[in-house]
Backbone of each chain as ProteinMPNN parsed JSONL, in Angstrom:
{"seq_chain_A": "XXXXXXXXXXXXXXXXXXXXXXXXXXXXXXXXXXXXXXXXXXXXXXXXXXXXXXXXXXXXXXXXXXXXXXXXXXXXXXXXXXXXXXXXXXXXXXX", "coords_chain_A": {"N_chain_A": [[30.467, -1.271, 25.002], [26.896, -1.053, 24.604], [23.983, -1.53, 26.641], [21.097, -3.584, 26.879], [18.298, -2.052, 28.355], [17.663, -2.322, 31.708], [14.64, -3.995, 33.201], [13.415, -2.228, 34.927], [14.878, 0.453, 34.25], [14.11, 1.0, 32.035], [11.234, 0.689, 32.577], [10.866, 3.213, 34.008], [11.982, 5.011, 31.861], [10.181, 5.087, 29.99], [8.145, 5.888, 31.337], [8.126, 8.956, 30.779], [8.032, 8.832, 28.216], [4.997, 9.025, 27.175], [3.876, 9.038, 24.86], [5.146, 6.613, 22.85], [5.117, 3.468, 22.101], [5.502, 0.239, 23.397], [7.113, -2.352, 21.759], [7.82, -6.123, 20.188], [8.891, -7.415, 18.452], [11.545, -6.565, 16.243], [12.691, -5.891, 19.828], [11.468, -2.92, 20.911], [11.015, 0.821, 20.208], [7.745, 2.368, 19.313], [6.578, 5.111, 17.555], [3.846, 6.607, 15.776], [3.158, 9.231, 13.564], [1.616, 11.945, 12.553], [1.471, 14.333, 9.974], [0.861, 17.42, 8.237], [0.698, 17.201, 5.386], [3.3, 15.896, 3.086], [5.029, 17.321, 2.508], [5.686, 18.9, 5.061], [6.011, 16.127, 6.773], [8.431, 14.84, 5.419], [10.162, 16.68, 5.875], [10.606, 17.151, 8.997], [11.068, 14.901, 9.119], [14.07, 14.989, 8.148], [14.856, 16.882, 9.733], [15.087, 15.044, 12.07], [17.041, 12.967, 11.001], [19.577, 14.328, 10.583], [20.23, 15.281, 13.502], [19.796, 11.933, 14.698], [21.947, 11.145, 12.628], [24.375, 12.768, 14.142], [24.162, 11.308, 16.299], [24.702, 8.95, 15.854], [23.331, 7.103, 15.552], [20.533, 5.915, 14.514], [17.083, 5.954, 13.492], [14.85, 3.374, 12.293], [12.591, 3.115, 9.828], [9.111, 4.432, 7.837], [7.68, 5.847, 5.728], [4.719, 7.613, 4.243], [3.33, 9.441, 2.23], [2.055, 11.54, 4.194], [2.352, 10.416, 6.44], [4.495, 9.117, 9.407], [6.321, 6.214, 10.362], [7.794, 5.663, 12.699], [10.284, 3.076, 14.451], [12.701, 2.41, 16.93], [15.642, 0.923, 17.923], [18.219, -1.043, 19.159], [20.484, -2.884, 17.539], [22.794, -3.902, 18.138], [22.806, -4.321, 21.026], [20.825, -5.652, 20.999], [18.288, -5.221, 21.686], [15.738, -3.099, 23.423], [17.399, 0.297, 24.564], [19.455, 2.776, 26.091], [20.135, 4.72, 24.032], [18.498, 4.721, 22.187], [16.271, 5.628, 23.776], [17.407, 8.113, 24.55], [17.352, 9.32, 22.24], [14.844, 8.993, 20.947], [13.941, 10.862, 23.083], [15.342, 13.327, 22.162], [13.888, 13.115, 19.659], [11.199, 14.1, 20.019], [11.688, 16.44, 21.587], [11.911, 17.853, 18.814], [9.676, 18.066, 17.633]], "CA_chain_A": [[29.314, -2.058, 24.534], [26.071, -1.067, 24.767], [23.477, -2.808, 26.591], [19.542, -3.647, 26.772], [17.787, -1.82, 29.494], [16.719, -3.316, 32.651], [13.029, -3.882, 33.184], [13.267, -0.957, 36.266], [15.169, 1.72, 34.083], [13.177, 1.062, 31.009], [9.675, 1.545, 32.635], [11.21, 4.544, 34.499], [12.532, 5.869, 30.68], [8.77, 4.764, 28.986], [6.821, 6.742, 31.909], [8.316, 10.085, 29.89], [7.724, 8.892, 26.699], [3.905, 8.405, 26.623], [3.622, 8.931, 23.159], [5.62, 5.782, 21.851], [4.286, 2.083, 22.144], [6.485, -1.096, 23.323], [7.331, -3.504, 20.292], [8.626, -7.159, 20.792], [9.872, -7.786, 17.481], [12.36, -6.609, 17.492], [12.993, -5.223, 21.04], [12.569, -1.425, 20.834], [9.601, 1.758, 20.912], [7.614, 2.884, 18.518], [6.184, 5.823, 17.466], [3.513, 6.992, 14.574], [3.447, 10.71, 13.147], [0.894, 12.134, 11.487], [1.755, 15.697, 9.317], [-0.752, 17.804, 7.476], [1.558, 16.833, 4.274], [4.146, 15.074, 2.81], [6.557, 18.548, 2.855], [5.942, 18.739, 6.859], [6.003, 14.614, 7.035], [9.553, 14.84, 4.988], [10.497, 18.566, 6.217], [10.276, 16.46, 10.127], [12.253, 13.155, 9.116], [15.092, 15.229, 7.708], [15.052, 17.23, 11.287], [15.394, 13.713, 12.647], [17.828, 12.416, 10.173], [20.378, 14.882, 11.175], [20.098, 14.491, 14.972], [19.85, 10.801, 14.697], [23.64, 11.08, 12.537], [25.003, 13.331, 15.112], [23.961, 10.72, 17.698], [25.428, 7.44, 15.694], [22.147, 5.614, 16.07], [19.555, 5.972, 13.531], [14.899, 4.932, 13.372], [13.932, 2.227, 11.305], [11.365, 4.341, 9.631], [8.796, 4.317, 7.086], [6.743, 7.06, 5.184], [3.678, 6.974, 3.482], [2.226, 10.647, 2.316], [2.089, 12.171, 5.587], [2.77, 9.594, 7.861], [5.584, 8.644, 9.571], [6.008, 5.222, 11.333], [9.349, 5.501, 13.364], [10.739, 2.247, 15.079], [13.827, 2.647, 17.634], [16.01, -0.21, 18.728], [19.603, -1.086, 19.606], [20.982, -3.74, 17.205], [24.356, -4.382, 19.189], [22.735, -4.68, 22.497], [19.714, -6.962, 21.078], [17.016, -4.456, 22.234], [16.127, -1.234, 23.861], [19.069, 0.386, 25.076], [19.468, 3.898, 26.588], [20.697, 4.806, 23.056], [16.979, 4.393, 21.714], [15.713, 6.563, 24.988], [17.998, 9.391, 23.775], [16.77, 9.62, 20.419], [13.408, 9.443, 21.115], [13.864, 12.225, 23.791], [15.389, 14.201, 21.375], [12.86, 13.441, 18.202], [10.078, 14.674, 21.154], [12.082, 18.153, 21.025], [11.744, 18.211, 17.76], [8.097, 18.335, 17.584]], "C_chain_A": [[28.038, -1.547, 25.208], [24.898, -2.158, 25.231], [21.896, -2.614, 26.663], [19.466, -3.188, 28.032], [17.277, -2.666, 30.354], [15.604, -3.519, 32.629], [12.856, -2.59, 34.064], [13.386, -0.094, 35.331], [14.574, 1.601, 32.777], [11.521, 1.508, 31.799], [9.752, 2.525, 33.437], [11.344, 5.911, 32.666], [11.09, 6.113, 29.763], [7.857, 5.684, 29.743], [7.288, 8.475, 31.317], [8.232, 10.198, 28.398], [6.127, 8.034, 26.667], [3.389, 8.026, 25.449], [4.134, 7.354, 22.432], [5.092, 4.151, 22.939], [5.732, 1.246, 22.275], [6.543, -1.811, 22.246], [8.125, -4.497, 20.51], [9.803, -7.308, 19.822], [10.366, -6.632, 16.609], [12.056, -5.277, 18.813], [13.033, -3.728, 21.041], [10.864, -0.691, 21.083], [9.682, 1.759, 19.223], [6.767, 3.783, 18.175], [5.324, 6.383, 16.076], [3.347, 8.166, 14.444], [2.57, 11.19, 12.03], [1.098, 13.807, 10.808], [0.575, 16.155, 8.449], [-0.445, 17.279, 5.562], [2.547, 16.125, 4.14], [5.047, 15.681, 2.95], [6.704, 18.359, 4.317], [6.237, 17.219, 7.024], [8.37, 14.663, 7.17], [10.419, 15.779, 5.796], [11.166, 17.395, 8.12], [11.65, 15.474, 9.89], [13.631, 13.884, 8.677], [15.645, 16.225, 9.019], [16.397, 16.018, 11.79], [16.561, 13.191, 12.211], [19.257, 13.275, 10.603], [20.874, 15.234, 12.717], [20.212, 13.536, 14.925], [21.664, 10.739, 14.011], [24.464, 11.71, 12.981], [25.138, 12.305, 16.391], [24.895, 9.112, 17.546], [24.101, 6.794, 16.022], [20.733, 6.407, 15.194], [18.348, 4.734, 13.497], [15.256, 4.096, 12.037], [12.568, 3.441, 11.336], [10.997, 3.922, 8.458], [7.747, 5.347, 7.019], [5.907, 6.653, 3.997], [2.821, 8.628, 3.371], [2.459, 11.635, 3.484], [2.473, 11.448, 7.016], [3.706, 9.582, 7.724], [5.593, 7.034, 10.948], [7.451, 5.037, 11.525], [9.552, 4.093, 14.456], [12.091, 2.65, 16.058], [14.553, 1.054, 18.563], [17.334, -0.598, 18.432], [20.0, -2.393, 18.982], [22.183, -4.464, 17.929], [23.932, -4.624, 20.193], [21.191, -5.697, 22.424], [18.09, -6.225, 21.697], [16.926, -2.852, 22.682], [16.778, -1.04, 24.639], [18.559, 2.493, 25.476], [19.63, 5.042, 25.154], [18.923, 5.418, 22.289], [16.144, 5.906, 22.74], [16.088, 7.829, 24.629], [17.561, 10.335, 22.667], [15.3, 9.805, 20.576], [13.026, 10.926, 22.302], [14.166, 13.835, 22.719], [14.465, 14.398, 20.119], [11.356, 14.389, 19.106], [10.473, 15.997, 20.587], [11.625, 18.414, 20.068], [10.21, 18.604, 17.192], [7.332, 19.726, 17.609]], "O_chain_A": [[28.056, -1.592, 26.438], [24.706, -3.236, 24.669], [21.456, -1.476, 26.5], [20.239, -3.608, 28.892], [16.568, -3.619, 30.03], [15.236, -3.042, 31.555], [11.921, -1.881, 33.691], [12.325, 0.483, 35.096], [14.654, 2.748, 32.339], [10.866, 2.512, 31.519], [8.643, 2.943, 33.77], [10.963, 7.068, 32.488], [10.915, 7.075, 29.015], [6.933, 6.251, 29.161], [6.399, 9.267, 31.631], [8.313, 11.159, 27.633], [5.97, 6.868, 26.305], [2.708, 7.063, 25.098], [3.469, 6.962, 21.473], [4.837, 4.011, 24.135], [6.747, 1.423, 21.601], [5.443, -1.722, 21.7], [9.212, -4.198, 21.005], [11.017, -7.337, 20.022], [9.555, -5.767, 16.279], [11.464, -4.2, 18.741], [14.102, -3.123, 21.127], [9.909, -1.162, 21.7], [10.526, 1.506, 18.363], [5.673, 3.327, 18.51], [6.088, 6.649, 15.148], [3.346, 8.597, 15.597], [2.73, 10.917, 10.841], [0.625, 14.582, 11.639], [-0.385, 15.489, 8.062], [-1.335, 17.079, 4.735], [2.869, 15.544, 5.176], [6.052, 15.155, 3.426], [7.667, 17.763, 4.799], [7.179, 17.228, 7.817], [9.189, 14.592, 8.086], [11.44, 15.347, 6.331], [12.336, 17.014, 8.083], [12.783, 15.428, 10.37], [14.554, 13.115, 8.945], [16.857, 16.267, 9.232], [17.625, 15.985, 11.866], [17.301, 12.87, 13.14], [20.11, 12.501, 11.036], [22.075, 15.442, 12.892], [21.407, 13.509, 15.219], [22.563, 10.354, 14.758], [25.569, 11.526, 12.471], [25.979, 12.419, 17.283], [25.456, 8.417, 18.393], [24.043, 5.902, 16.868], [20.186, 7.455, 15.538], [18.382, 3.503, 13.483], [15.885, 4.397, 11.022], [11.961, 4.141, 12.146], [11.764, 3.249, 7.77], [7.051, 5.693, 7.973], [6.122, 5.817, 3.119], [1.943, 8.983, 4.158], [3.258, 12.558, 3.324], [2.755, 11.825, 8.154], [4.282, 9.821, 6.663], [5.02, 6.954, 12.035], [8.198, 4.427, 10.76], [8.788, 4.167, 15.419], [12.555, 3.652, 15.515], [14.071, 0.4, 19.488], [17.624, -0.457, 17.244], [19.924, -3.299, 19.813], [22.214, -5.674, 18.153], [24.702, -5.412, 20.741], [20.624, -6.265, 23.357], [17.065, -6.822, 22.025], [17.622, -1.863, 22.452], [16.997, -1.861, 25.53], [17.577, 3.145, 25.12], [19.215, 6.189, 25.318], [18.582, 6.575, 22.042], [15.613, 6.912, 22.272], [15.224, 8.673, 24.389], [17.486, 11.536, 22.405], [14.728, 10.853, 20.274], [12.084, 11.718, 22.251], [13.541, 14.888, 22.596], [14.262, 15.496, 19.599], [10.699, 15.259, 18.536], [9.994, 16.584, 19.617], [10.77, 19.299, 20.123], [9.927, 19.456, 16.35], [6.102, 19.755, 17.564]]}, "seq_chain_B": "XXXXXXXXXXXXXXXXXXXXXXXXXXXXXXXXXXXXXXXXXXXXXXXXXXXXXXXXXXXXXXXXXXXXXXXXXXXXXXXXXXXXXXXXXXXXXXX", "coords_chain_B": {"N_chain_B": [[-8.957, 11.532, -14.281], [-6.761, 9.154, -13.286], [-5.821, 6.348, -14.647], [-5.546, 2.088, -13.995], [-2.38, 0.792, -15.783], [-2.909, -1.0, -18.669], [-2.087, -4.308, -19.334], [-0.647, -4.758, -21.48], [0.85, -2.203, -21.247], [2.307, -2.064, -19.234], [3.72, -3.91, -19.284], [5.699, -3.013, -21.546], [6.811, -0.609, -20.441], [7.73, -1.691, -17.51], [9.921, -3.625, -18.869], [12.034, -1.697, -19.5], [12.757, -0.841, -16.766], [14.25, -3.003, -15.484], [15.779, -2.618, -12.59], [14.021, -3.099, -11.223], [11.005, -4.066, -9.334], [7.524, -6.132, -9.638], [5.317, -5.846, -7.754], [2.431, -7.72, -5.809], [0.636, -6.741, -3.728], [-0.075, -3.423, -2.527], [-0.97, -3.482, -5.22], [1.857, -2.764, -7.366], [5.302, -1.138, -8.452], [8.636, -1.953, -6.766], [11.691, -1.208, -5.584], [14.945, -2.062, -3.866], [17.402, -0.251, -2.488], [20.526, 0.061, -1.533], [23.26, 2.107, 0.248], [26.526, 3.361, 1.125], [26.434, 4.504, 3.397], [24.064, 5.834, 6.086], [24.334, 8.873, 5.788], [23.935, 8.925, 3.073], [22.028, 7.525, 1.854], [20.025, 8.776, 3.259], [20.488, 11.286, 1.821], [19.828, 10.366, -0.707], [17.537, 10.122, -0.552], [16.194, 12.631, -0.032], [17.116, 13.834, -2.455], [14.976, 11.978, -3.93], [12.438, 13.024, -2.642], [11.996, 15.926, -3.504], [11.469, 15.795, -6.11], [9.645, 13.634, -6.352], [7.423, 15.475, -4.894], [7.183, 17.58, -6.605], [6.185, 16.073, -8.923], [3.917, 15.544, -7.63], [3.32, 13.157, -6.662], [3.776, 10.422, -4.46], [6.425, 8.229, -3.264], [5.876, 5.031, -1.208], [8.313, 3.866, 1.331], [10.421, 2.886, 3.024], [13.524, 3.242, 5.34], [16.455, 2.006, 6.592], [19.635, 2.813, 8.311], [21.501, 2.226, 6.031], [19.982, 1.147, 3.818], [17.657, 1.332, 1.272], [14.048, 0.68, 1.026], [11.875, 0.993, -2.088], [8.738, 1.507, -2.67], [6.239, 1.75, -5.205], [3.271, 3.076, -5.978], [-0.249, 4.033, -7.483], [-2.89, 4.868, -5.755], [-5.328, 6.003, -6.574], [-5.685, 5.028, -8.82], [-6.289, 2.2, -8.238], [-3.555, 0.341, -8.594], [-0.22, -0.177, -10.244], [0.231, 2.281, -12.186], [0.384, 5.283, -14.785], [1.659, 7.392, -13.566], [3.577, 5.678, -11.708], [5.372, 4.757, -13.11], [6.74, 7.018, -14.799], [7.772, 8.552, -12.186], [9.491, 6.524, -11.206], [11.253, 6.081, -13.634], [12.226, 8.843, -12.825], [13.706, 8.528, -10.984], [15.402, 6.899, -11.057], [16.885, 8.097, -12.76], [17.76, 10.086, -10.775], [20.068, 8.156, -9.494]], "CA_chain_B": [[-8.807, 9.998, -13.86], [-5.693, 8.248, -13.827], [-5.728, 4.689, -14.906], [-3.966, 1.455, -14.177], [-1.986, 0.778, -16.692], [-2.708, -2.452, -19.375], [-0.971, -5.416, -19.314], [0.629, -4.146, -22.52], [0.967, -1.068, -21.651], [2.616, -2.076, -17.797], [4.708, -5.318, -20.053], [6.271, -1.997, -22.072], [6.757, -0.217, -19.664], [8.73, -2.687, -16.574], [11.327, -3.726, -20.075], [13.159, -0.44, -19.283], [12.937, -0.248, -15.302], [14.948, -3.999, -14.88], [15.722, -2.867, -11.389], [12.78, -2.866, -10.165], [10.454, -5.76, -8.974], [6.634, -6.03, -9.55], [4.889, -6.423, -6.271], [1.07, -7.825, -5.792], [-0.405, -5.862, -2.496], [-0.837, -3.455, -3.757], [-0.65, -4.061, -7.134], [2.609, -1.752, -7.839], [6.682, -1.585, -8.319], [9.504, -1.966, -5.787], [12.952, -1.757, -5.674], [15.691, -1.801, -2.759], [18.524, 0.95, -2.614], [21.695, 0.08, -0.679], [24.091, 2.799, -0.011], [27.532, 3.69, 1.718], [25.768, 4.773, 4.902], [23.316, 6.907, 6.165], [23.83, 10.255, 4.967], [24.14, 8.565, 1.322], [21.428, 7.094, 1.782], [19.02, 9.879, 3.356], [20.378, 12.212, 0.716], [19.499, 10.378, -2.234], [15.444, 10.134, -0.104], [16.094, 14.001, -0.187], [16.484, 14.104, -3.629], [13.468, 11.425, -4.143], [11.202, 13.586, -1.681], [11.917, 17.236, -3.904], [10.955, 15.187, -7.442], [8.265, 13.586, -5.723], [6.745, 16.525, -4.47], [6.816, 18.254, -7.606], [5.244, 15.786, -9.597], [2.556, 15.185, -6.675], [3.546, 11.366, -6.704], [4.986, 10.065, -3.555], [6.382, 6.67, -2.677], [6.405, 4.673, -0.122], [9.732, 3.675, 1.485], [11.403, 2.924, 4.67], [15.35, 3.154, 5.289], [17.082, 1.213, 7.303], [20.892, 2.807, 8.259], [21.737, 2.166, 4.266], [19.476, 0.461, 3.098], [16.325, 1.956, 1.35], [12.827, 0.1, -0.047], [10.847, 1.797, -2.364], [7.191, 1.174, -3.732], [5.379, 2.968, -6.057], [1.535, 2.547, -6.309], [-1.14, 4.903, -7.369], [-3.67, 4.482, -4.55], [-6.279, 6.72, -7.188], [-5.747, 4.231, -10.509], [-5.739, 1.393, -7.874], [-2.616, -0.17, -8.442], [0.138, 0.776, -11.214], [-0.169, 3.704, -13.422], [1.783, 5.936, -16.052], [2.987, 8.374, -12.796], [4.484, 5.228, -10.934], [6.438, 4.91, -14.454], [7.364, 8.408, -14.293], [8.365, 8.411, -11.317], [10.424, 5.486, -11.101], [12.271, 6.778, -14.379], [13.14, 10.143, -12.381], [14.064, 8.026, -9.499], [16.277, 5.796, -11.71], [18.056, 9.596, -13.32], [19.041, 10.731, -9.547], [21.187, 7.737, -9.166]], "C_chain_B": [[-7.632, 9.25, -13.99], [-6.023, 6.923, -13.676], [-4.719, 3.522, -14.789], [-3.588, 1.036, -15.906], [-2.508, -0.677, -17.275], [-2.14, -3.465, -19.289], [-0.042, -5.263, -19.944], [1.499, -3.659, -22.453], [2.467, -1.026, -20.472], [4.171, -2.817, -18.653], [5.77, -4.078, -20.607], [7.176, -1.468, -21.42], [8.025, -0.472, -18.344], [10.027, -2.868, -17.582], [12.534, -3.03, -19.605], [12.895, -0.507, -17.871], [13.325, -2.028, -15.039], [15.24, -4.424, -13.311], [14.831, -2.878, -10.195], [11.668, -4.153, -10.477], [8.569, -5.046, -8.777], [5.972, -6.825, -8.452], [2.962, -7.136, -6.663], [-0.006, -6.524, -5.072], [0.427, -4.832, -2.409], [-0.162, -3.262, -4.875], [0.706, -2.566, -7.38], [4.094, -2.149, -8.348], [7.569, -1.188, -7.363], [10.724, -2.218, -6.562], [13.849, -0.956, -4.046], [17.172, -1.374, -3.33], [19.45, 0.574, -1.409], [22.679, 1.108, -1.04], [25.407, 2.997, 0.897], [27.142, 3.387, 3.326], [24.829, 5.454, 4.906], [23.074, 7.767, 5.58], [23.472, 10.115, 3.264], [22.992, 8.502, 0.98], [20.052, 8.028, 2.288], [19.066, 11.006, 2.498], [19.978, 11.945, -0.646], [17.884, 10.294, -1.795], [15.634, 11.88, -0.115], [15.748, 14.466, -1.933], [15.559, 13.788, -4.3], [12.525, 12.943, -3.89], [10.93, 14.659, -2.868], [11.327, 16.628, -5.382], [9.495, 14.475, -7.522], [7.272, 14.963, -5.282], [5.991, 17.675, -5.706], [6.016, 17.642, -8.566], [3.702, 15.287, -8.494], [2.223, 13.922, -6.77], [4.183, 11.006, -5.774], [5.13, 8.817, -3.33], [6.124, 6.621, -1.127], [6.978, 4.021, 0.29], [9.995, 3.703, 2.767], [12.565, 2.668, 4.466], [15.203, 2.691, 6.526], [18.746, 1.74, 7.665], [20.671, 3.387, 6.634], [21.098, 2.11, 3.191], [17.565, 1.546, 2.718], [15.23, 1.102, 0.639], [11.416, 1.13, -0.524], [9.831, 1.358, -3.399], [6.464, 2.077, -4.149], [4.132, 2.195, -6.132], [0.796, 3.748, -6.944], [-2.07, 4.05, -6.652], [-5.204, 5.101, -5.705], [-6.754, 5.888, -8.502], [-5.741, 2.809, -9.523], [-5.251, 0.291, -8.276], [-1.571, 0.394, -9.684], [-0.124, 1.474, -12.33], [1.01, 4.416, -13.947], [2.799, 6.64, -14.528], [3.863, 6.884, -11.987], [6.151, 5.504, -12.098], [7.425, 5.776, -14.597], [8.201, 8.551, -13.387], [9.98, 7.191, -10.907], [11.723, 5.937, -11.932], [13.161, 8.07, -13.606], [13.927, 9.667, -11.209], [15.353, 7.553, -10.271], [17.571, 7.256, -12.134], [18.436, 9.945, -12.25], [20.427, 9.702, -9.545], [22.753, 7.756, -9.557]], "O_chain_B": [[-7.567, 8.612, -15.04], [-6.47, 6.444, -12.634], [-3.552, 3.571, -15.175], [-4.329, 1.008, -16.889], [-2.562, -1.579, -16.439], [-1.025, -3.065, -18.952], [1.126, -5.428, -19.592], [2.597, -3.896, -22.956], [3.434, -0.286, -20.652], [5.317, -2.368, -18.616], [6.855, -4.158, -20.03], [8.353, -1.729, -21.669], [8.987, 0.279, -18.186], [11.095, -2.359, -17.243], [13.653, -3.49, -19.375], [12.597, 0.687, -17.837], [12.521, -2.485, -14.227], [15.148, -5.524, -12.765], [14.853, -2.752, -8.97], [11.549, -4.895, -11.451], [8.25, -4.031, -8.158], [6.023, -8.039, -8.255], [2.435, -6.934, -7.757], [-0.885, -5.788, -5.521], [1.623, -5.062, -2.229], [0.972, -2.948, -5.237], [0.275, -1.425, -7.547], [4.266, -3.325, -8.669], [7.419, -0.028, -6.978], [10.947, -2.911, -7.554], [13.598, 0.071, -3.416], [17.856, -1.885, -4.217], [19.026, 0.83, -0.282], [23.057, 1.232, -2.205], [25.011, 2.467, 1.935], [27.417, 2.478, 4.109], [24.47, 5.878, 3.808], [22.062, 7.904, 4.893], [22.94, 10.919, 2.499], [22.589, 9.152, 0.016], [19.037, 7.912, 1.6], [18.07, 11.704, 2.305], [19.801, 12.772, -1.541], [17.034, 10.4, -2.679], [14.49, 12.279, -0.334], [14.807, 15.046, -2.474], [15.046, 14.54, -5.129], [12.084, 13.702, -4.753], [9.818, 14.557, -3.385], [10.436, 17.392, -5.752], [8.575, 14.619, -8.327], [6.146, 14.949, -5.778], [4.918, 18.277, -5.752], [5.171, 18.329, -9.139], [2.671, 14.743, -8.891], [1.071, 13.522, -6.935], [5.393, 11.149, -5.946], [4.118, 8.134, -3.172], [6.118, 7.467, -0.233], [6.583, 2.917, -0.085], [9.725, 4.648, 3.509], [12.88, 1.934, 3.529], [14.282, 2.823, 7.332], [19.459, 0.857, 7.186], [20.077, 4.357, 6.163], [21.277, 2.613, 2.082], [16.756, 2.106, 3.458], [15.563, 0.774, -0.5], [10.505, 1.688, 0.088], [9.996, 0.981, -4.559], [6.088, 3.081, -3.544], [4.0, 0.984, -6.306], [1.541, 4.724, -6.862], [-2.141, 2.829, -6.794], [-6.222, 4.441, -5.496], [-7.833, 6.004, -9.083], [-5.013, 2.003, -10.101], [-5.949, -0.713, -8.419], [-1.977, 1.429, -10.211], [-0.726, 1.069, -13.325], [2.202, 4.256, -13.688], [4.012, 6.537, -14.344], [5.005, 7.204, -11.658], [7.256, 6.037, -11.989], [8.635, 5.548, -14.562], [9.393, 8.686, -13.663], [11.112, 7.347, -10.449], [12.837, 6.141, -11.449], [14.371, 8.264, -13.724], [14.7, 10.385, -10.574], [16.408, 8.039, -9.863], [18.765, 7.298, -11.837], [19.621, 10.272, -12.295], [21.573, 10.148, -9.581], [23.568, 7.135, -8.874]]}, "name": "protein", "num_of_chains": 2, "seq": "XXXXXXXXXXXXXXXXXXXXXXXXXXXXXXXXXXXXXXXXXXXXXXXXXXXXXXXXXXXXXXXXXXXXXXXXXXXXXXXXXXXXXXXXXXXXXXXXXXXXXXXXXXXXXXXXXXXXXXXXXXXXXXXXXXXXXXXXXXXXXXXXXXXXXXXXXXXXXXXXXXXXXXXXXXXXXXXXXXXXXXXXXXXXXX"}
């Protein structure tokens, strides 16, 4: 079972991810993405999309043109979870 | 110039696209895509994205895991127009 981060090892995991924003509802990070297009926007999320189903834990995401507005958060453990930390380390790489 | 569509023209139009739900803000059509899992479900936004792209019409859509919601607008005719139509129809032939 997976569980929600502490308050310690979460703002230890958040001081390497400057880029993504706290979110209450629900419990998790989030990150916006701006591409010069909708091919690079798409081209990006399908990166992601295949990493994320290698990992078992898949963004709440939404696209709009060029944007991308990625959410991350641990349904089974009720919040952000190390799980979340992972994924967003790895969508970083991807960049 | 693309134009929104008539009342008529829109009334016509919605008849044939049943599964899909006329939204207000903004003025367009929606419908939600449940699938197997993931990959089912990011591969049929793959085949969206490449049909989209070509007609230079893109929705906008967030997935969830399975689950996908997708709205069509023209942002240029503001609110629906013939390409949501279009679109929707080619959306409706991947499934």
């Amino acid at each position: 079972m997976i569980e929600k981060l502490s308050e310690e090892a979460r703002a230890l995991a958040l001081a390497n991810l400057p880029e993504w924003t706290v979110v209450a509802e629900p419990d998790g990070i989030s990150r916006r993405f701006t591409f010069p297009d909708f091919v690079a926007a798409f081209g990006f999320m399908t990166r992601v999309a295949i990493v994320a189903e290698k990992a078992d834990h898949h963004p709440e995401w939404s696209n709009v043109y060029n944007r991308l507005d990625m959410l991350l958060t641990t349904h089974d453990a009720g919040g952000l979870s190390q799980r979340d930390i992972d994924l967003a380390q790895e969508v970083e790489a991807l960049l």
